[in-house]
Structures are given as structure tokens and as C-alpha cells.
Kinemage of the C-alpha trace (Angstrom):
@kinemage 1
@onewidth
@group {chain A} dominant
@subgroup {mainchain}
@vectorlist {calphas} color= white
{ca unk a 1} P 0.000 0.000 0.000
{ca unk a 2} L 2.989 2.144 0.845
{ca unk a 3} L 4.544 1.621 -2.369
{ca unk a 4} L 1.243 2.559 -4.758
{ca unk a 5} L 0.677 5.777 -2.491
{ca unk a 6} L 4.458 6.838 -3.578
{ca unk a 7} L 3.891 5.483 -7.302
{ca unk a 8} L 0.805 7.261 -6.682
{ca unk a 9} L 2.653 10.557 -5.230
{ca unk a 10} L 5.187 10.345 -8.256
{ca unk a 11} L 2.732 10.538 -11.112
{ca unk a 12} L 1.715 13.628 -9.827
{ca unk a 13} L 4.546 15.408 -9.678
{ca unk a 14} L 5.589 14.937 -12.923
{ca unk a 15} L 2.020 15.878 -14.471
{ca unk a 16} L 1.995 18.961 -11.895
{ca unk a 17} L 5.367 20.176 -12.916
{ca unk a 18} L 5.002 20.635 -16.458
{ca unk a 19} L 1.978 22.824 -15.835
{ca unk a 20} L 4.193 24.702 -12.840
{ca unk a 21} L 6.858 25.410 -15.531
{ca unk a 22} L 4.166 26.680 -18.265
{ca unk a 23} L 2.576 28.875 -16.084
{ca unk a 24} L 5.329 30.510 -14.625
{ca unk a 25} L 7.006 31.118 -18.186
{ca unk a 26} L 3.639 32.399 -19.237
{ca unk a 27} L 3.822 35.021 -16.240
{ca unk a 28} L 6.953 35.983 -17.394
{ca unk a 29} L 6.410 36.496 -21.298
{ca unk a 30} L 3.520 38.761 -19.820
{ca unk a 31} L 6.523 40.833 -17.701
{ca unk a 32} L 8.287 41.258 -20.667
{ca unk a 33} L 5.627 42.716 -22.673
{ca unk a 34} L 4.537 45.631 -20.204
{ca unk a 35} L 8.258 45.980 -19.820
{ca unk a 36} L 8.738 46.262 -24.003
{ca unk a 37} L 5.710 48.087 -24.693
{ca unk a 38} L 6.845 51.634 -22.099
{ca unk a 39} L 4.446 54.285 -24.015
{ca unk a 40} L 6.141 57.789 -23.275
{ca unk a 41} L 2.923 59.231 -21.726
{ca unk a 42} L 4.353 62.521 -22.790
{ca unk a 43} L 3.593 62.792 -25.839
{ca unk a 44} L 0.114 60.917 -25.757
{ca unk a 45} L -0.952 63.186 -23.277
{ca unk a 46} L -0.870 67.041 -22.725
{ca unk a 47} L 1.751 68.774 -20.185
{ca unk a 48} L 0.426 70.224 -17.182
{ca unk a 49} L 2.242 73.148 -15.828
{ca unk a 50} L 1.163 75.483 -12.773
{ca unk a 51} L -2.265 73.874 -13.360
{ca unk a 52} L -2.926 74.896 -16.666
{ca unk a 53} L -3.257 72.148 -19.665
{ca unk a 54} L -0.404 72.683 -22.172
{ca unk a 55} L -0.296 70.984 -25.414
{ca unk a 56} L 3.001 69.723 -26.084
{ca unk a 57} L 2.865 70.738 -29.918
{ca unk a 58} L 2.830 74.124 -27.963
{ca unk a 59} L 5.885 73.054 -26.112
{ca unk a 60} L 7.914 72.146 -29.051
{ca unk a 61} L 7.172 75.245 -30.701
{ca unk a 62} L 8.038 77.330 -27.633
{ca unk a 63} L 11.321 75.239 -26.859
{ca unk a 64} L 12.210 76.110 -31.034
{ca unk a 65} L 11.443 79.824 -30.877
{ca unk a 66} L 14.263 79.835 -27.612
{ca unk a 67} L 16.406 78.057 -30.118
{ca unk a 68} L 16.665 80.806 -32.208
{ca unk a 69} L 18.453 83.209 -30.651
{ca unk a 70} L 19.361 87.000 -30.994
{ca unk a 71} L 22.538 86.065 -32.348
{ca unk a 72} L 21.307 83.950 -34.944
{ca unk a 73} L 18.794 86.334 -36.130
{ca unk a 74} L 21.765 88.984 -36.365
{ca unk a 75} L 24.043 86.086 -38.009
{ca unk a 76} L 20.940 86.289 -40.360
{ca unk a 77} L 20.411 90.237 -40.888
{ca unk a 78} L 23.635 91.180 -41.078
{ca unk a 79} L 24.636 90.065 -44.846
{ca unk a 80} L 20.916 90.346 -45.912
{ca unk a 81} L 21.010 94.266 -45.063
{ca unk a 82} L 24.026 94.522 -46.917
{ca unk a 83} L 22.551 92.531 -49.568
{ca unk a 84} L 19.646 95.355 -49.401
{ca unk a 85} L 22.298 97.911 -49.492
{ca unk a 86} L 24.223 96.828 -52.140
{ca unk a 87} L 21.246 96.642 -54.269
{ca unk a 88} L 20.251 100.277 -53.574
{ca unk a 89} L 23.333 101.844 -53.847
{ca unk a 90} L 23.867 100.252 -57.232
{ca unk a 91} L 19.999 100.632 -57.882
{ca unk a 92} L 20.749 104.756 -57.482
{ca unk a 93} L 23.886 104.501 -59.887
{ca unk a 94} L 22.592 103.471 -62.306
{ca unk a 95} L 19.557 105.952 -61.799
{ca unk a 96} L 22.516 108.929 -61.617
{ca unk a 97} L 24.386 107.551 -64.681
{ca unk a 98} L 21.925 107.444 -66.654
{ca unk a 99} L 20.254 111.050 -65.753
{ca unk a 100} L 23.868 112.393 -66.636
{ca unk a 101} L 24.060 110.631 -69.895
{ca unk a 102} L 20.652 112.025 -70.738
{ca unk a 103} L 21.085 115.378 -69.991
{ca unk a 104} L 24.578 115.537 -71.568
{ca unk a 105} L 22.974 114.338 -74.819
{ca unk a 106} L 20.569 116.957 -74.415
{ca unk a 107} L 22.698 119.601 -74.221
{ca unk a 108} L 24.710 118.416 -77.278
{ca unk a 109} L 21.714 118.520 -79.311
{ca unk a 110} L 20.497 121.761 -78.158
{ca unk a 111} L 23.807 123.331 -78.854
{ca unk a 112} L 23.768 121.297 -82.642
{ca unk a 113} L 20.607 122.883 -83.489
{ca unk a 114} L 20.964 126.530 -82.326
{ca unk a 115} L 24.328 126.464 -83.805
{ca unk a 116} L 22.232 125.166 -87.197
{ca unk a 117} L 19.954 128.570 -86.614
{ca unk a 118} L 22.175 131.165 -85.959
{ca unk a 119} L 24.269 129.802 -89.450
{ca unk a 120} L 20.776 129.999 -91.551
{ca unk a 121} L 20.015 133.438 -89.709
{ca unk a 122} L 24.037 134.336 -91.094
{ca unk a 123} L 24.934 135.139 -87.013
{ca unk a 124} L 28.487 136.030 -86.516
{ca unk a 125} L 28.742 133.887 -83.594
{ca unk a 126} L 27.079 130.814 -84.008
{ca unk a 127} L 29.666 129.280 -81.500
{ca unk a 128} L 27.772 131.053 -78.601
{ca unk a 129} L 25.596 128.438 -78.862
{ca unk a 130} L 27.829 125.541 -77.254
{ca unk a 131} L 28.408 127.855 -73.655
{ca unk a 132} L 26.467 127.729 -71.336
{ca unk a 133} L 24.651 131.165 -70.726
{ca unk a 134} L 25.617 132.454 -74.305
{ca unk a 135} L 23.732 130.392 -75.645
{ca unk a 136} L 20.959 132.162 -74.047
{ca unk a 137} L 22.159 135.114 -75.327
{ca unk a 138} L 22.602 134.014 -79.145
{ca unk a 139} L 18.722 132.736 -78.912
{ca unk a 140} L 17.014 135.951 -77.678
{ca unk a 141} L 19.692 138.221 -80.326
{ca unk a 142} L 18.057 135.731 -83.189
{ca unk a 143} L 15.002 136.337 -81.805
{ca unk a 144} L 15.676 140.404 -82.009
{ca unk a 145} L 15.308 140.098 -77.961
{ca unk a 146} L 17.788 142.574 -76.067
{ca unk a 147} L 19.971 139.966 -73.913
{ca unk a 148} L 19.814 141.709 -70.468
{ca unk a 149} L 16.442 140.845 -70.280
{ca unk a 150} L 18.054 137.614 -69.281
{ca unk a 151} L 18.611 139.237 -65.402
{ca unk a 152} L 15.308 139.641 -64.883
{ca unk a 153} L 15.175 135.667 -64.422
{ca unk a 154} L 17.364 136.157 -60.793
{ca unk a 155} L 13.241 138.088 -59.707
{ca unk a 156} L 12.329 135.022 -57.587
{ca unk a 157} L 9.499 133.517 -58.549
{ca unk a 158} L 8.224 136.317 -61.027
{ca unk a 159} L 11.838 136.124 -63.100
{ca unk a 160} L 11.209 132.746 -64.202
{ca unk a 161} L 8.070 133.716 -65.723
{ca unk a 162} L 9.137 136.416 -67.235
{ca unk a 163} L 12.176 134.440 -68.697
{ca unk a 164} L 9.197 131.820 -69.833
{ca unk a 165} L 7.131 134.273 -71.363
{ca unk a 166} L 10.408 136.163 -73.463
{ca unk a 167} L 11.760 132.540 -74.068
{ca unk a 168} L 8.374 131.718 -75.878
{ca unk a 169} L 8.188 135.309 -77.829
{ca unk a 170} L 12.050 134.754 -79.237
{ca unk a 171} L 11.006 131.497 -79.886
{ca unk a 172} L 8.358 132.803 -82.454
{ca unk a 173} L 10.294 135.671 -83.986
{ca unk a 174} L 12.942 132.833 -85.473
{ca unk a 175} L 10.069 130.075 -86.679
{ca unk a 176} L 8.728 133.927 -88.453
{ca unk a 177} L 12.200 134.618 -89.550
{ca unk a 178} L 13.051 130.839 -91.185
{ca unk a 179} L 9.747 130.695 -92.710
{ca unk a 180} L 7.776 128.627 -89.875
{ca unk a 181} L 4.250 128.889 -88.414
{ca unk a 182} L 4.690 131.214 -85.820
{ca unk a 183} L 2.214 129.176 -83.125
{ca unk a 184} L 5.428 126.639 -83.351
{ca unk a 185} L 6.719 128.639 -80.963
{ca unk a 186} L 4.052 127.531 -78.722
{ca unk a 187} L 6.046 124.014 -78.370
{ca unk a 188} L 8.553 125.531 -76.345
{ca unk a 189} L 6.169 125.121 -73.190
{ca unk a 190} L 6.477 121.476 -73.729
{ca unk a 191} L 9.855 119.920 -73.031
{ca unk a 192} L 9.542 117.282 -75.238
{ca unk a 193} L 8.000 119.603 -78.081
{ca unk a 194} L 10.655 121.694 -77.770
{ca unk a 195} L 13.459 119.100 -78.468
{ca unk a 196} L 11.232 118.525 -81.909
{ca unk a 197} L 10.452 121.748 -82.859
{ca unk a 198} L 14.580 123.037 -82.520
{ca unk a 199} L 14.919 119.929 -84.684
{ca unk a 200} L 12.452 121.102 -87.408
{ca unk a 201} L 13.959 124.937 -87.433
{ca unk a 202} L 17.343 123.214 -87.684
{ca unk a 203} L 16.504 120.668 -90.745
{ca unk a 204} L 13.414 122.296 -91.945
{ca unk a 205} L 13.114 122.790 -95.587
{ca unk a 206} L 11.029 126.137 -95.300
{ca unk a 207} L 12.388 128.843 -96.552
{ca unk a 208} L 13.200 132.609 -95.111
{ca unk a 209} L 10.154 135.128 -94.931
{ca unk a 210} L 10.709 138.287 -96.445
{ca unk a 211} L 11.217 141.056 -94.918
């Protein structure tokens, strides 16, 4: 009877132990998984700071902006604002240059074509008409203007008028004197009309009016 109950005894070990063994491997695969699978609750969850529910897109972008610096924004600036001024400066060069150019090639052709005038009108000093403030004087003597009516343009404000007004009358006498319509003239009020109209008395084909 002994012996069975220890047959008995030994049989049930070794079906109890297998199970023992599963169960406590089973326990331990389990361990392993809530070990493995650690979420990082901070990011699946907003931050709480003094209280107040912060989301932690928020964060990041707060942390960033502190990234950037004053330096680095200056590091930034600096060659872009001398990009800027670079740009200008050239920008108001070119701007300069090519006023000069135009009003140097204005001049040349305003001294060309009075020059052209005084010859047809047979002036003894046609050359007057390539200095500055002769000129002036060889355009009011064509136009049978006395020349110190010129002074009357240092009047403030009234001389330039006046000069406007005496400019446009000598202006008439010479499109009379070469043959021209006389309301020709008129074009000198208009820069541009002016340019074309010195052009035309210069190159015109009409001929003298008597006198």
C-alpha cells in the first residue's frame, strides 16, 4: 500500500510540474511585454504646468522659438542688409548715370541745333551756342530780344516767368524769320516739343520770310 501511495505521489509530480513550468514562463512572457511596450505618456498626453493644460505641440514650438536666438537672427540680418544695401546703392547709380548721360545728350543737341539757326540766320557767332549762358544770349539776339532781359530771371518767382514768357516770344520771332508757323513757338512750353520743334527749325526745308 505504501509503495502505490508513492507510485501514486510520483505521477503527480511529474504531471503537476510541467503545468508549474508553463505557467510561470507564461507570467513571465507577460513581464516582458509591459516591460517592451513603455508608451512615453508625454507625448500621448498634454503637459500640465502650474495647473494649466499645455499641449506639447505648444511646447515644441516654444522650446524652437528659444532656439533661435538674438545672435542667430543677427548672423541672419547682417549680410541680408548689406545685400539690401548693395542693391540700392547700385539701384541709385545706375539711376545717376543714366540722368547724366541724358542730360549731356541733351545739351549736345540743343547746342547742334541753335548752332544750325544762328548759321541759316548768317549770325556772326554761331559758337555762342555751345556755352552755357551764351547760348541764351545768341537765342534771344536771333530772336531780335535785347539779352539783359536775361537778369530779370534772378526776380524770384516772377523772373522765371518772365524768362518763360520772353523765351516763348524769341522762340516765335525765329520760326517767323526761317519761314515757320509762328504758333510753333508755342512748343517751347512742352519739353519734349521743344526738343522737336529746334529739330524742325534746324533741318526744316522752309524757306526765309521776307522782310
Amino acid at each position: 500500500m505504501k509503495k502505490v501511495k508513492n507510485i501514486l505521489l510520483a505521477v503527480m509530480l511529474i504531471l503537476f510540474i510541467p503545468f508549474v513550468y508553463t505557467e510561470s514562463t507564461f507570467a513571465q512572457s507577460i513581464g516582458e511585454i509591459e516591460y517592451e511596450e513603455d508608451f512615453d505618456f508625454d507625448q500621448m498626453f498634454d503637459t500640465y504646468e502650474n495647473g494649466k493644460l499645455i499641449d506639447s505641440t505648444e511646447v515644441s514650438l516654444e522650446n524652437l522659438k528659444e532656439e533661435i536666438s538674438d545672435s542667430n537672427i543677427e548672423d541672419i540680418s547682417g549680410p541680408l542688409l548689406g545685400l539690401i544695401g548693395g542693391a540700392s546703392a547700385l539701384a541709385f547709380a545706375g539711376i545717376y548715370i543714366t540722368a547724366i548721360i541724358i542730360s549731356l545728350a541733351t545739351y549736345i543737341y540743343s547746342a547742334i541745333t541753335l548752332k544750325k539757326v544762328a548759321d541759316k540766320l548768317g549770325h556772326p557767332k554761331s559758337w555762342f551756342a555751345w556755352v552755357p549762358i551764351l547760348n541764351l544770349v545768341l537765342k534771344f539776339q536771333l530772336g531780335e530780344q535785347n539779352p539783359w532781359l536775361l537778369l530779370l530771371g534772378l526776380i524770384p518767382i516772377v523772373g522765371s516767368v518772365v524768362i518763360m514768357v520772353l523765351t516763348v516770344i524769341v522762340t516765335i520771332k525765329i520760326c517767323e524769320k526761317l519761314g515757320h508757323e509762328k504758333l510753333l513757338g508755342l512748343l517751347t512750353l512742352i519739353p519734349i516739343g521743344a526738343i522737336v520743334l529746334w529739330g524742325i527749325l534746324a533741318w526744316g526745308k522752309a524757306k526765309p520770310a521776307n522782310k
